[in-house]
GUSEKE-840371 format. One record per atom (N, C-alpha, C): residue in one letter; x, y, z. Coordinates in pm, whole numbers, padded with zeros to 5 digits, always signed. Layout:
N
AXYZ/...
END
This chain:
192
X+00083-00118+00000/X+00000+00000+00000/X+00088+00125+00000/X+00056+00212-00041/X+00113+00333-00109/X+00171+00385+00058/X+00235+00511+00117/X+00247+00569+00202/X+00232+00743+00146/X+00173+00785+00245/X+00073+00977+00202/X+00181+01057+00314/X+00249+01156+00277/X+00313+01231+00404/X+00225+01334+00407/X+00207+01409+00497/X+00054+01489+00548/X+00117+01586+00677/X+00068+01698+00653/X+00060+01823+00744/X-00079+01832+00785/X-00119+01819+00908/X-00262+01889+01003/X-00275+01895+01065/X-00367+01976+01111/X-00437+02068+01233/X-00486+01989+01281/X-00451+01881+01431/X-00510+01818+01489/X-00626+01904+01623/X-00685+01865+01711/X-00794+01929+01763/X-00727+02057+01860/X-00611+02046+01913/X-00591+02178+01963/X-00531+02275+01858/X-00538+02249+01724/X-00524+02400+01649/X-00357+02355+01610/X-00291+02247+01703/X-00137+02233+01687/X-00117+02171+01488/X+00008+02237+01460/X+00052+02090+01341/X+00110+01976+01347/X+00068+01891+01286/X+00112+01765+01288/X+00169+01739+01156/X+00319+01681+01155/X+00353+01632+01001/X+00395+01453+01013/X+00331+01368+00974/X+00370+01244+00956/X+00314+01194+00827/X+00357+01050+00843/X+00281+00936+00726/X+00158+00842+00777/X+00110+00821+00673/X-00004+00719+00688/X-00007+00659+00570/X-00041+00477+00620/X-00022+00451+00470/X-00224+00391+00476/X-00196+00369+00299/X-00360+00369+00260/X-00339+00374+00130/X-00503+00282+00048/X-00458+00253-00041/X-00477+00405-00178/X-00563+00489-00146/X-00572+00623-00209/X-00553+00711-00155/X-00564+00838-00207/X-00544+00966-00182/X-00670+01038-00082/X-00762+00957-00136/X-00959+00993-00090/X-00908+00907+00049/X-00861+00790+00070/X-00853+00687+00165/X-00789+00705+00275/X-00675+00804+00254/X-00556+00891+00320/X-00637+00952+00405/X-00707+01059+00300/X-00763+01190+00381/X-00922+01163+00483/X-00974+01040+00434/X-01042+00990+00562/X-00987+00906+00685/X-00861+00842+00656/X-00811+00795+00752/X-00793+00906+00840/X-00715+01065+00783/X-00663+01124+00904/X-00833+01231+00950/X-00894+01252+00859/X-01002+01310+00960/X-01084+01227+01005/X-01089+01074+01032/X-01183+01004+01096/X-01106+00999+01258/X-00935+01038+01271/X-00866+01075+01379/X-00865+01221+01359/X-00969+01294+01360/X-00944+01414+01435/X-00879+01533+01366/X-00800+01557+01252/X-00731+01590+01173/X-00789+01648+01033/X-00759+01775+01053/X-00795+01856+00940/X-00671+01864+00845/X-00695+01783+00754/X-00577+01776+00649/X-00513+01945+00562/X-00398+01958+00600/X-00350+02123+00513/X-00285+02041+00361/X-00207+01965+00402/X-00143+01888+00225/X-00090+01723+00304/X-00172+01702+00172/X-00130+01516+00178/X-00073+01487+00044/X+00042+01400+00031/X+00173+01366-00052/X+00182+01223-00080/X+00150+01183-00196/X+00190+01073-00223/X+00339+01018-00260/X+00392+00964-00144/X+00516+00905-00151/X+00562+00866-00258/X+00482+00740-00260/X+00514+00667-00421/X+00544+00761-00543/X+00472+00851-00535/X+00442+00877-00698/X+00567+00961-00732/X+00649+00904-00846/X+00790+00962-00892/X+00885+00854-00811/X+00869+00777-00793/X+00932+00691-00709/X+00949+00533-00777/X+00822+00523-00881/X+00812+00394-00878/X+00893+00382-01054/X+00923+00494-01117/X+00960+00458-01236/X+01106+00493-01237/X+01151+00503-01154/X+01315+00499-01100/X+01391+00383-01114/X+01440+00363-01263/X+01543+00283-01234/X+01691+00324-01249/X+01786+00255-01192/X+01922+00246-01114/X+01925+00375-01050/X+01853+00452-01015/X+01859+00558-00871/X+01851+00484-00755/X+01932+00417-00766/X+02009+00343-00660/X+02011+00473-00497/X+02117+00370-00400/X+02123+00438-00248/X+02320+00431-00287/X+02372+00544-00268/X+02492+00530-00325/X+02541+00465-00151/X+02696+00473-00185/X+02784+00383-00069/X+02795+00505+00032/X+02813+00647-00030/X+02820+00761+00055/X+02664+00844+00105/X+02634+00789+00009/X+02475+00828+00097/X+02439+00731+00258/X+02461+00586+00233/X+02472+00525+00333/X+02515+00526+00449/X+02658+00556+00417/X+02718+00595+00531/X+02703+00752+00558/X+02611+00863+00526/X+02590+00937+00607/X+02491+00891+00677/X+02372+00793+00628/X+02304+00820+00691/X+02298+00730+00821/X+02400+00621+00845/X+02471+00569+00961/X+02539+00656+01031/X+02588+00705+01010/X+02607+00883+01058/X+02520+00937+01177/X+02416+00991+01063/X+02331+01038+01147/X+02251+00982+01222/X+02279+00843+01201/X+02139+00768+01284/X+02202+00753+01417/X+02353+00744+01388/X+02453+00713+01544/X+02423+00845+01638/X+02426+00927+01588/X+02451+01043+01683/X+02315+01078+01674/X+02205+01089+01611/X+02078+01087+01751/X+02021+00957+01814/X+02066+00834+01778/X+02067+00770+01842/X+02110+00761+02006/X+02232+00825+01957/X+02325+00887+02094/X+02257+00991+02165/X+02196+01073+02083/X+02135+01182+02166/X+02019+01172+02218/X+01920+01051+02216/X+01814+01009+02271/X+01703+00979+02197/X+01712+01058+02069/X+01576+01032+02021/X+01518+00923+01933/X+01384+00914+01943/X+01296+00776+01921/X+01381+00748+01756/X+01385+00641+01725/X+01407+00592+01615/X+01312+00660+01501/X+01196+00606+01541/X+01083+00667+01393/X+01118+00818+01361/X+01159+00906+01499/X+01191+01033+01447/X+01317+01043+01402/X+01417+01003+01457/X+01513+01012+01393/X+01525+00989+01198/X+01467+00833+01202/X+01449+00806+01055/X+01365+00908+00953/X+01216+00986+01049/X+01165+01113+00983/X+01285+01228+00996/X+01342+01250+01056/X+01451+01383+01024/X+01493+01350+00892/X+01596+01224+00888/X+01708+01192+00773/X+01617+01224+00656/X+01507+01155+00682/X+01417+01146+00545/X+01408+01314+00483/X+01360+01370+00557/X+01346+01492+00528/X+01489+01602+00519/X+01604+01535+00539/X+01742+01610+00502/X+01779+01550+00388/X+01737+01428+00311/X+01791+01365+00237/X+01770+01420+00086/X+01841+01383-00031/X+01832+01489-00140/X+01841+01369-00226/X+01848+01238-00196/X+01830+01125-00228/X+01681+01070-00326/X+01585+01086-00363/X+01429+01064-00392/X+01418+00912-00329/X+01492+00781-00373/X+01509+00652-00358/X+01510+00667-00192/X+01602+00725-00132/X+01647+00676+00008/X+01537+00771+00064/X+01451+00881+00030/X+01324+00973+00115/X+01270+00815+00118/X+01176+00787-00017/X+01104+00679-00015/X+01126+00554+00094/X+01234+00511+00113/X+01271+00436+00196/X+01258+00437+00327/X+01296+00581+00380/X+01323+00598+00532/X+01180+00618+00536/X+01111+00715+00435/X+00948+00690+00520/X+00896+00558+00538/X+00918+00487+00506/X+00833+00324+00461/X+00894+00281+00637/X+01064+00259+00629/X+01114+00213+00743/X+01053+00301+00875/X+01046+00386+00833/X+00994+00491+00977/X+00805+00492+01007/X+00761+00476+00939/X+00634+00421+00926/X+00603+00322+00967/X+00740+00183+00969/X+00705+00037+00974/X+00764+00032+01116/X+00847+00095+01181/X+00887+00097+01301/X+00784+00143+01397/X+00677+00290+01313/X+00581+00311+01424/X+00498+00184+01480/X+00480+00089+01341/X+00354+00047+01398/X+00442-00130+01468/X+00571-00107+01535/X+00624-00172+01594/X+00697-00311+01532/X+00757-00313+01421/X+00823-00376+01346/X+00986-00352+01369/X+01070-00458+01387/X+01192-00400+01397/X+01264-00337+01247/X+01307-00221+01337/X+01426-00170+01209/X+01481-00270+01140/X+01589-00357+01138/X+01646-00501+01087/X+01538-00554+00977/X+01407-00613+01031/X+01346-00653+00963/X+01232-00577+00825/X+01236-00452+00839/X+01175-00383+00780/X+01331-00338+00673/X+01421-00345+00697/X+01569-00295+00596/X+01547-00443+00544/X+01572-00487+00610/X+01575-00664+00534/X+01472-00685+00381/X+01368-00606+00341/X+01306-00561+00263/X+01407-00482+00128/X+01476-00466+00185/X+01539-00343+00072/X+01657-00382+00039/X+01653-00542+00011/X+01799-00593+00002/X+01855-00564-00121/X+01826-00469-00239/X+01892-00420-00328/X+01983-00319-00259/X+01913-00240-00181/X+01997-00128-00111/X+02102-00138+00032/X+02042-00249+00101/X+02140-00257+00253/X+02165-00428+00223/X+02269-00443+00167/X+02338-00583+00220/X+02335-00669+00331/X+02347-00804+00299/X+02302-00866+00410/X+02407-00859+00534/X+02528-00839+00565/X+02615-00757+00667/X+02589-00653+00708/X+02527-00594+00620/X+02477-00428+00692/X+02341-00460+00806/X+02247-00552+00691/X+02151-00564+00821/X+02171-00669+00923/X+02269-00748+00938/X+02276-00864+01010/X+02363-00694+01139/X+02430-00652+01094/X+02489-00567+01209/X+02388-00458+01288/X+02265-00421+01225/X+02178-00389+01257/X+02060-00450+01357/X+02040-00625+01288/X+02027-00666+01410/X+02102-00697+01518/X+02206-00717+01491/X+02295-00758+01613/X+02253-00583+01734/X+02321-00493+01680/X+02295-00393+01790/X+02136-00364+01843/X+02060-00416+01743/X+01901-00440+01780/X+01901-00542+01942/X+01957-00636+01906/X+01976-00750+02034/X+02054-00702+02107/X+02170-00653+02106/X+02241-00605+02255/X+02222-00514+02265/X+02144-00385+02227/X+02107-00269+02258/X+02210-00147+02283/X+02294-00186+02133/X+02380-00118+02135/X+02370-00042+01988/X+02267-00023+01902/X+02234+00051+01800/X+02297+00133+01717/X+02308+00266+01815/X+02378+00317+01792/X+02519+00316+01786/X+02632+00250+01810/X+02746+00150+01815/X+02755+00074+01638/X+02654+00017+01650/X+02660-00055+01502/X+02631+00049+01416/X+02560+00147+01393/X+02539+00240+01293/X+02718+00265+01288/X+02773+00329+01393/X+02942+00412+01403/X+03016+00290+01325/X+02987+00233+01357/X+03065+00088+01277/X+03039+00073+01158/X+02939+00104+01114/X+02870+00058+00979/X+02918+00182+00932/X+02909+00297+00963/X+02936+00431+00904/X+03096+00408+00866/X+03177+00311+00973/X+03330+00376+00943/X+03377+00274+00849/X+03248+00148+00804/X+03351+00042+00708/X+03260+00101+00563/X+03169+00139+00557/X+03117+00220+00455/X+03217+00282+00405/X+03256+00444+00478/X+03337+00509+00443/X+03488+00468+00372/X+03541+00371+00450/X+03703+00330+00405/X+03636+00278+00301/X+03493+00208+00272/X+03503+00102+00125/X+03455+00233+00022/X+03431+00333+00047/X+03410+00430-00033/X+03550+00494-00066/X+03611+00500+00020/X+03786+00569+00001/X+03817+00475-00112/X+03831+00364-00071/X+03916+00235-00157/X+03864+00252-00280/X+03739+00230-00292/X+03700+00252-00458/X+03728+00397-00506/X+03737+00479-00513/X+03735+00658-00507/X+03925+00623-00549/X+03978+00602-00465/X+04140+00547-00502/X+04180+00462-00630/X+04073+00328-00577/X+04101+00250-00740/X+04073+00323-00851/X+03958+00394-00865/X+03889+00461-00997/X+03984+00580-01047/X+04076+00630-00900/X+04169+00731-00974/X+04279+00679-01018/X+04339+00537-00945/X+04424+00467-01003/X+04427+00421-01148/X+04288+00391-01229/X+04264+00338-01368/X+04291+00405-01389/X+04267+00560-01348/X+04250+00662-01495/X+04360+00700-01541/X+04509+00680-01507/X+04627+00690-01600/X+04617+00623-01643/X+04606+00483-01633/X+04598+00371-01746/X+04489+00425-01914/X+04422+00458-01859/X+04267+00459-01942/X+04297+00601-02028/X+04368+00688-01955/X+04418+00821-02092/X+04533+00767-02167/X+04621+00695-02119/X+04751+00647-02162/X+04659+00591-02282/X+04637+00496-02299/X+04530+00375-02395/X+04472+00499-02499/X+04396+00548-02450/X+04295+00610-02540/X+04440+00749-02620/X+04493+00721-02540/X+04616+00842-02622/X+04673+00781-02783/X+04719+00642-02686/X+04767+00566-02817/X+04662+00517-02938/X+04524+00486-02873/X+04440+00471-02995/X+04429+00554-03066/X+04460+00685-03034/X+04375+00826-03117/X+04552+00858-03215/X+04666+00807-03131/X+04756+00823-03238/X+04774+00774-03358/X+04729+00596-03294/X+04737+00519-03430/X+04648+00551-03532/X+04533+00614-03489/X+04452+00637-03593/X+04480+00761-03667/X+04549+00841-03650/X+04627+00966-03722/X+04725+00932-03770/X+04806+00826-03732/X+04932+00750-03826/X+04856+00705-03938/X+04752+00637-03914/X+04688+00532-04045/X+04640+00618-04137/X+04577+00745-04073/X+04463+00818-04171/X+04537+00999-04248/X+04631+00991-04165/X+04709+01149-04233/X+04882+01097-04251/X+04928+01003-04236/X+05085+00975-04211/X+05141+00864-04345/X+05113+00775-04348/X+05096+00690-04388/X+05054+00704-04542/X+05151+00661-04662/X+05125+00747-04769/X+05025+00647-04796/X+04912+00755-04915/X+04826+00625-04995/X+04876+00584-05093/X+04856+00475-05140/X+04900+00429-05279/X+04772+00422-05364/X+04804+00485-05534/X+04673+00463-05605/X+04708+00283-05673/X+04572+00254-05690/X+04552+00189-05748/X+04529+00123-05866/
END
C-alpha cells in the first residue's frame, strides 16, 4: 500500500507532520479526519518513485546516513523520528522513499532489521545482520558508528582505485587516437 506524508491541524489548532499509509489519496484523507485531523497537504510518496530505475542508495549516501542515525541515536531520540529527520534532510528521492516506509514500519512496531531486510537491493546482508545484532544487545547506535566507518574506508578504496585506472585509461585512449592519425594522415596512400 502506497504511504501519504501529510501536514494537520489536529484538535488543539497544533501541526502535525507524519505518514499514513492507505490505499488512495480519498482513503488517506479519511483515515486522518476520521482521527481528528484537518488535512492542510497530503503527498503521495510513491508517486515519482516507482519509475526509477538504477537511482540506486549510493555507498556515501549510506554511510551518512549511519552517521546520522549514530549520533541521535546517541542523543536520545525515538528511532521513527530520527528516521523522519534523515528522510526529510535527504536529497536522495530513492532513500526519502525508503526511510518513510522504514519509519512508518517501526511506528507500527516492526523491527528496524526486519523492515531494511526488505530493501535488500539497497542494505546488504552484513549491513543488516549488524543492525540486528545492535538491535539485540542494545547497542544501536554503536553498530550504525561501525557501519558508518567500514562504509566510508570502502568508499575511500574505490574513489582510489577509480583514480588509479585513470592513468591507465588516458595512456590507452592516447595511443588509440595516435594510431589512428598515423593510419589516416601519415601513412602514404598508394593509387591503385
Amino acid at each position: 500500500m502506497p504511504l501519504f506524508s501529510y501536514k494537520a491541524l489536529d484538535s488543539k489548532s497544533k501541526v502535525v507532520e507524519d505518514t499514513v499509509q492507505a490505499s488512495s489519496k480519498k482513503d488517506a484523507a479519511t483515515i486522518l479526519s476520521a482521527n481528528n485531523l484537518k488535512v492542510l497537504k497530503l503527498t503521495n510518496l510513491e508517486s515519482g518513485f516507482s519509475g526509477v530505475i538504477g537511482g540506486g542508495v549510493s555507498v556515501s549516501e549510506k554511510a551518512n546516513f549511519c552517521i546520522f542515525m549514530a549520533i541521535m541515536l546517541r542523543a536520545g531520540l525515538p528511532l521513527p523520528e530520527a528516521l523522519e529527520i534523515i528522510r526529510r534532510e535527504s536529497s536522495n528521492k530513492k532513500m526519502q522513499k525508503i526511510l518513510a516506509d522504514i519509519s512508518f514500519q517501526t511506528r507500527k512496531g516492526r523491527n528496524l532489521s526486519s523492515v531494511m531486510a526488505q530493501y535488500k537491493n539497497d542494505f546488504d546482508p552484513v549491513f543488516i545482520t549488524m543492525v540486528t545484532a545492535g538491535e539485540h544487545s542494545g547497542t544501536l547506535e554503536k553498530s550504525f558508528e561501525f557501519l558508518a566507518k567500514q562504509l566510508l574506508a570502502s568508499h575511500e578504496f574505490s574513489q582510489k582505485v577509480k583514480g588509479s585506472l585513470m592513468y591507465p585509461a588516458v595512456i590507452i585512449v592516447a595511443m588509440i587516437g595516435e594510431a589512428l592519425l598515423m593510419l589516416l594522415f601519415v601513412l602514404p596512400k598508394q593509387d591503385v
